[in-house]
Z-matrix of the N, CA and C atoms (Angstrom, degrees):
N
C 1 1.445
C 2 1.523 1 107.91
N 3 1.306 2 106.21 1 142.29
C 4 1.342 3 113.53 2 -163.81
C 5 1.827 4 103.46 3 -102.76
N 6 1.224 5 134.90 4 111.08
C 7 1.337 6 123.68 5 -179.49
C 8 1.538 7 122.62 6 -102.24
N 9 1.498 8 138.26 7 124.61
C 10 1.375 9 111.42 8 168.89
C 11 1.346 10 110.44 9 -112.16
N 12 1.531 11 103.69 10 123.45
C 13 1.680 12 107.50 11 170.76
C 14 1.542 13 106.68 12 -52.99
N 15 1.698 14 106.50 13 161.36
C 16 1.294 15 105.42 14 150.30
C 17 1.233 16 153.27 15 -67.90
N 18 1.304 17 107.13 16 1.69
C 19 1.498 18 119.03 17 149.02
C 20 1.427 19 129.51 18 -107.25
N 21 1.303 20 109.02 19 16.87
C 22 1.525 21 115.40 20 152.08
C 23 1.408 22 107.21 21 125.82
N 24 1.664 23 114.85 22 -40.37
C 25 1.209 24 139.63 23 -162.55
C 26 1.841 25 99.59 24 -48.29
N 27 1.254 26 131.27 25 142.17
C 28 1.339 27 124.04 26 -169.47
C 29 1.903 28 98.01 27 -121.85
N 30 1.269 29 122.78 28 144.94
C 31 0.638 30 131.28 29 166.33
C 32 1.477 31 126.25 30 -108.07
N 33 1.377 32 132.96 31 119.59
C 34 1.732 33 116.91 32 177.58
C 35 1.296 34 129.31 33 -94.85
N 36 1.236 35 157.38 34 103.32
C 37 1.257 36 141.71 35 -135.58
C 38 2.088 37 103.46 36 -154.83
N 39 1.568 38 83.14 37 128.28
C 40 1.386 39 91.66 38 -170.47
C 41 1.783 40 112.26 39 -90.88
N 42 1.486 41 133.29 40 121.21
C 43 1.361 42 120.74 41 -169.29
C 44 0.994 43 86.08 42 165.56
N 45 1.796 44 93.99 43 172.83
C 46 1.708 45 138.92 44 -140.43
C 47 1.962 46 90.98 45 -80.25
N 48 1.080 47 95.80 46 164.03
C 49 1.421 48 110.56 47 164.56
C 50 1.361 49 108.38 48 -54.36
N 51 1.550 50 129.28 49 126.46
C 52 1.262 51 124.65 50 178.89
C 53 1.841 52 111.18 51 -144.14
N 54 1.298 53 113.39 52 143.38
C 55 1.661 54 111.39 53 165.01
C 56 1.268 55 114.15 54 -61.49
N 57 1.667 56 91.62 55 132.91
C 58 1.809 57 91.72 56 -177.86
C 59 1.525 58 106.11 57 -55.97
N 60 0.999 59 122.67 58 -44.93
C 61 1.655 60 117.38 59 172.85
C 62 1.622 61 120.87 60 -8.89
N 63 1.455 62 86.68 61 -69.83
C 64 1.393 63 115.80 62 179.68
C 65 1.606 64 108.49 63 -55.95
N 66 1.030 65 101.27 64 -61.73
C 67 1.741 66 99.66 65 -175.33
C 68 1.872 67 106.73 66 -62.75
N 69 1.151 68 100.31 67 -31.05
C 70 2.154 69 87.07 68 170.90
C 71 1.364 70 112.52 69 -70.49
N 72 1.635 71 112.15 70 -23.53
C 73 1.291 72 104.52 71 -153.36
C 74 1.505 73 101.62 72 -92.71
N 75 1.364 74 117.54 73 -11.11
C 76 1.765 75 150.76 74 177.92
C 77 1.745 76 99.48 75 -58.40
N 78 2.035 77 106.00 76 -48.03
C 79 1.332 78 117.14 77 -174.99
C 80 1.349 79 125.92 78 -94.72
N 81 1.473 80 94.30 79 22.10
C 82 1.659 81 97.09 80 -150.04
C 83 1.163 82 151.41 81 22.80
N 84 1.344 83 101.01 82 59.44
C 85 1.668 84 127.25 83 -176.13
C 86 1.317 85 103.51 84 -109.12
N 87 1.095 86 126.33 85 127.07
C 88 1.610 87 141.97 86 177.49
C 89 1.773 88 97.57 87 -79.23
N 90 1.652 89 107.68 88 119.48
C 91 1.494 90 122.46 89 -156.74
C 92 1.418 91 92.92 90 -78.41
N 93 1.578 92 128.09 91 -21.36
C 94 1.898 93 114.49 92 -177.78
C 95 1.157 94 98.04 93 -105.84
N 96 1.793 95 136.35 94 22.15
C 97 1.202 96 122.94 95 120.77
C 98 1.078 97 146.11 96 -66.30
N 99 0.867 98 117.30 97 -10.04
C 100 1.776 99 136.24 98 -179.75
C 101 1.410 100 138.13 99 -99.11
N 102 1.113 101 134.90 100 155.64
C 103 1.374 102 103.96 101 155.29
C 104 1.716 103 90.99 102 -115.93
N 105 1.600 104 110.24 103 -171.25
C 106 1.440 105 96.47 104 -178.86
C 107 2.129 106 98.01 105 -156.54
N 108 0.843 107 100.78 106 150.11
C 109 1.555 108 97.14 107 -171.61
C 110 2.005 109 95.15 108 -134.23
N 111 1.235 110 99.29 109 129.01
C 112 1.247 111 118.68 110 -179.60
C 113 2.054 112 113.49 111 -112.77
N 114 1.909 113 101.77 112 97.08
C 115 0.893 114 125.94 113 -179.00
C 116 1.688 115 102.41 114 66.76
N 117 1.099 116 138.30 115 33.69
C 118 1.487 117 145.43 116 161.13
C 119 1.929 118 108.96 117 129.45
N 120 1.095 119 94.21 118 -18.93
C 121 1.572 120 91.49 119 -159.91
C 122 1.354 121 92.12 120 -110.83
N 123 1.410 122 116.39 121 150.64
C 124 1.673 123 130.75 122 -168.84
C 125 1.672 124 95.58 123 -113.12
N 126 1.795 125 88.40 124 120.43
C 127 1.217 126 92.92 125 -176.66
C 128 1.778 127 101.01 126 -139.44
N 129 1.570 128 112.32 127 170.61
C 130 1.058 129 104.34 128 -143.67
C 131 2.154 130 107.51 129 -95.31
N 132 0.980 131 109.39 130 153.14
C 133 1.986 132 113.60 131 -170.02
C 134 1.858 133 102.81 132 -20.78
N 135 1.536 134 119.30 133 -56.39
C 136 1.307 135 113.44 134 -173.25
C 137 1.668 136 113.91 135 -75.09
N 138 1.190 137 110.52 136 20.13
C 139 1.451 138 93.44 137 166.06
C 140 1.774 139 114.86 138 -92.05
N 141 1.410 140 113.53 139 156.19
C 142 1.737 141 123.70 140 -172.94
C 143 1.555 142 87.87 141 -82.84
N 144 1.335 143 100.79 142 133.35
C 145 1.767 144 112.54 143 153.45
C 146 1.561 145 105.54 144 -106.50
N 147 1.220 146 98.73 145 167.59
C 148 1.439 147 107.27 146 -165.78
C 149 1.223 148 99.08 147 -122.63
N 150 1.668 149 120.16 148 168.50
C 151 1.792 150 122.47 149 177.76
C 152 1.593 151 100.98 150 -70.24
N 153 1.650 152 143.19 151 -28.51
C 154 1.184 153 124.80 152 173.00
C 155 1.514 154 121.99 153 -80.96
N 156 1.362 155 115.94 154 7.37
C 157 1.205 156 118.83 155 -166.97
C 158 1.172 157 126.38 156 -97.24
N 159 1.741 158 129.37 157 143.36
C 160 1.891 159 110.85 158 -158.19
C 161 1.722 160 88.57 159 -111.43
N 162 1.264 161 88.47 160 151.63
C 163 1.851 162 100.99 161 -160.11
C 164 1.363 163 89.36 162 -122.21
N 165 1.449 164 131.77 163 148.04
C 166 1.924 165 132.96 164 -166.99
C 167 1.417 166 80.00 165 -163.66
N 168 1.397 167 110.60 166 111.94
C 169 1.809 168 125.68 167 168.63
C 170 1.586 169 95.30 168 -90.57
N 171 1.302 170 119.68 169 137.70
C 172 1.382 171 117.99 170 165.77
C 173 1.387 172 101.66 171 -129.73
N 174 1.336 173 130.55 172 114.99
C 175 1.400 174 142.46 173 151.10
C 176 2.005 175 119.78 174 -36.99
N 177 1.013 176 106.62 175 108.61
C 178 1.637 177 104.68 176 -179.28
C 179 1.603 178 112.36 177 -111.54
N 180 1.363 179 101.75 178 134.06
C 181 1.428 180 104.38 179 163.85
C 182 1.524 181 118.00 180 -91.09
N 183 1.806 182 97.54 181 150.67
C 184 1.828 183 85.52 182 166.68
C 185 1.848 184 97.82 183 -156.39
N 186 0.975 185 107.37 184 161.42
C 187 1.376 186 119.17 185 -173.88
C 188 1.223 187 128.61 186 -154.43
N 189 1.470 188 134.76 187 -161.12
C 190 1.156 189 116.62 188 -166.78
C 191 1.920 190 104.34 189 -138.01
């Protein structure tokens, strides 16, 4: 599985089918900080990624 932090840095990591949940919470990234897009498309913490699949965490701001 292919990961890109939000600062670009890529991580490669070989393993089982897992909830993205799980895998932020693996990096210690807080999952309603993020948004996260699985192989281009942004999809939501309970979806399974797979070992061929490229994972891109993007950090969002919001305010008032």
């Amino acid at each position: 599985m292919k990961i890109v932090l939000p600062d670009k840095k890529i991580i490669i990591q070989k393993r089982e089918p897992a909830i993205i949940k799980d895998i932020l919470e693996g990096l210690w990234i807080n999952p309603s900080s993020v948004i996260v897009a699985k192989n281009g498309d942004i999809v939501p913490e309970d979806v399974i990624a797979e070992d061929k699949d490229e994972i891109k965490i993007i950090f969002f701001a919001h305010g008032g």
